[in-house]
C-alpha positions in Angstrom: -145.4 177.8 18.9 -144.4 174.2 18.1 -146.5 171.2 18.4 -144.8 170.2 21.6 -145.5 173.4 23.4 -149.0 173.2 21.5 -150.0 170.0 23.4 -148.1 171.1 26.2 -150.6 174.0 27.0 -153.7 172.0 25.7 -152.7 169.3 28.3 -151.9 171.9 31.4 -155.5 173.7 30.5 -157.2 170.6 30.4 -155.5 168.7 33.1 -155.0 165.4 30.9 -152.8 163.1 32.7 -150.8 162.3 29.6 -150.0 163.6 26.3 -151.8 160.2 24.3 -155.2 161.8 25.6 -153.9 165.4 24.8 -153.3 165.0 21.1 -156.4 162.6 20.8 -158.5 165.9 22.0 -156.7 168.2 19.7 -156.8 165.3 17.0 -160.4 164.8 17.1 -161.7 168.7 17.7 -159.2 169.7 14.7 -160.0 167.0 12.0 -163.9 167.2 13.0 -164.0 171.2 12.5 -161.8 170.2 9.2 -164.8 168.3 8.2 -167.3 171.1 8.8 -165.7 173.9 7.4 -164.8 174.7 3.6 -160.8 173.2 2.6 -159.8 177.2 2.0 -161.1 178.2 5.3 -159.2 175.0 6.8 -156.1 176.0 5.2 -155.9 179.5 6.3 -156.6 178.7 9.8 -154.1 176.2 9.7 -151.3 178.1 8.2 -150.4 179.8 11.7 -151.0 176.4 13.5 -148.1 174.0 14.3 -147.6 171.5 11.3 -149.1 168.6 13.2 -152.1 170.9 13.7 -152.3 171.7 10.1 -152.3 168.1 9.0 -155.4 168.0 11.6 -157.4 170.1 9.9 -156.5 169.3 6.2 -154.8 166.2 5.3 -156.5 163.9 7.6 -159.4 165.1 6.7 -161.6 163.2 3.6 -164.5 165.9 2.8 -164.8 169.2 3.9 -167.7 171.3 3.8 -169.6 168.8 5.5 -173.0 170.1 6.7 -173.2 169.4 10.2 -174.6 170.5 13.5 -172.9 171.7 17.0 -174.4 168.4 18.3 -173.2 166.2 15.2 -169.5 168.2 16.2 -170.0 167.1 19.6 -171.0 163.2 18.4 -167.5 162.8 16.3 -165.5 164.6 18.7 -165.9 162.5 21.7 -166.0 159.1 19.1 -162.4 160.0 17.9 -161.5 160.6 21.2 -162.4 157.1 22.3 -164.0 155.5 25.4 -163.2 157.2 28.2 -164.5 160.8 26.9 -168.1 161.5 26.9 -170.1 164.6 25.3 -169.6 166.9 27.9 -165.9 165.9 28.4 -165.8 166.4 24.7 -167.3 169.6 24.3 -165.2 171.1 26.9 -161.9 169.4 25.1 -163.5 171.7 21.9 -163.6 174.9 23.7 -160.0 175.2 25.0 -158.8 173.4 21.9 -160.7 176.2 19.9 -159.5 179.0 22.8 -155.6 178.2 22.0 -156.3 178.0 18.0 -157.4 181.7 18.5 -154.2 183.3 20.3 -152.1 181.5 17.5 -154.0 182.5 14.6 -154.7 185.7 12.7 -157.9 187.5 14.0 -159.2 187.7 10.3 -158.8 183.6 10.0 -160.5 183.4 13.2 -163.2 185.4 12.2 -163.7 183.4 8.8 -163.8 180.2 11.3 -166.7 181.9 13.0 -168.2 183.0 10.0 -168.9 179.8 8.6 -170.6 178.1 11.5 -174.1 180.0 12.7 -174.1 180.7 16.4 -177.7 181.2 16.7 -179.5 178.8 19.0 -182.5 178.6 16.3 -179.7 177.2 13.8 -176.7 175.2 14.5 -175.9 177.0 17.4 -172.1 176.7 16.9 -171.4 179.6 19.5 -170.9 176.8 22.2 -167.9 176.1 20.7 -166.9 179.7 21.5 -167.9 179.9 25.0 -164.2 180.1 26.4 -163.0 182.8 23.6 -165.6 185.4 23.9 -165.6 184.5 28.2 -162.2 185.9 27.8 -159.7 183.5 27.0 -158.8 179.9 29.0 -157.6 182.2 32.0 -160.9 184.6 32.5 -163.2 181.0 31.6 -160.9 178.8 34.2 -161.3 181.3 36.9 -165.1 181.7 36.6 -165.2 177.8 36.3 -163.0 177.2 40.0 -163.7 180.4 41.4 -160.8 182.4 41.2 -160.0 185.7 41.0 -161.1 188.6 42.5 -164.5 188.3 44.2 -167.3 191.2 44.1 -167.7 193.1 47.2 -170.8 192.0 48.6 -171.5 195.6 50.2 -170.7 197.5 46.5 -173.3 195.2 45.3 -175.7 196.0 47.8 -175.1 199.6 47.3 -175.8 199.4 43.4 -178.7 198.1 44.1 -180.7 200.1 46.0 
């Protein structure tokens, strides 16, 4: 995937008006996860990424390794992002930034991504970040967001539970 389609599909997934606030999103999720993670972890899960991308994570970024929590991620994110983001707006950019990343990537860099950040709520509690992967994928988590899909049948469910 180039970086055109790359921004294309962040930009149809997050329903961004324009491409400016599409790359500021994947600009901002990708340099700020640059910054937490260690450069050798950056660079693998960049390799697979579009060249754009990889600069993201790498070259734009001063100091990896940073130490850093889920709300600190959140904090940076929606500042390089600028004004008209907030921290929800931000978090969710994150999450289908992060859900694309991981259908371009191999599933061992992906797993070293999640390796370095703790996803337990008593630490960090970096697992917000991947709400939309392990829900699925962009398609299962925009479905159960709007409702779509197939719906239970309300007399199966009554049945199970008697």
């Amino acid at each position: 995937m180039n970086f055109a389609e790359f921004t294309g599909e962040i930009q149809h997934r997050l329903e961004l008006p324009d491409t400016g606030r599409t790359v500021r999103a994947i600009r901002a999720t990708l340099m700020t996860l640059g910054e937490r993670i260690p450069e050798g972890a950056a660079e693998d899960l960049a390799a697979s990424l579009p060249v754009e991308s990889k600069w993201y994570l790498t070259g734009a970024v001063q100091e990896h390794d940073q130490r850093f929590d889920w709300q600190e991620f959140l904090d940076r994110v929606d500042e390089r992002e600028g004004p008209r983001t907030g921290p929800p707006e931000a978090a969710y950019h994150a999450r289908i930034v992060i859900g694309l990343v991981e259908s371009e990537v191999p599933a061992s860099d992906f797993q070293q991504l999640r390796d370095q950040l703790p996803e337990s709520e008593t630490d960090e509690n970096w697992r917000k970040l991947f709400e939309v992967v392990d829900g699925g994928g962009w398609g299962d988590a925009h479905e159960a967001q709007t409702g779509g899909g197939p719906q239970p049948d309300p007399e199966a469910e009554a049945g199970r539970d008697s």
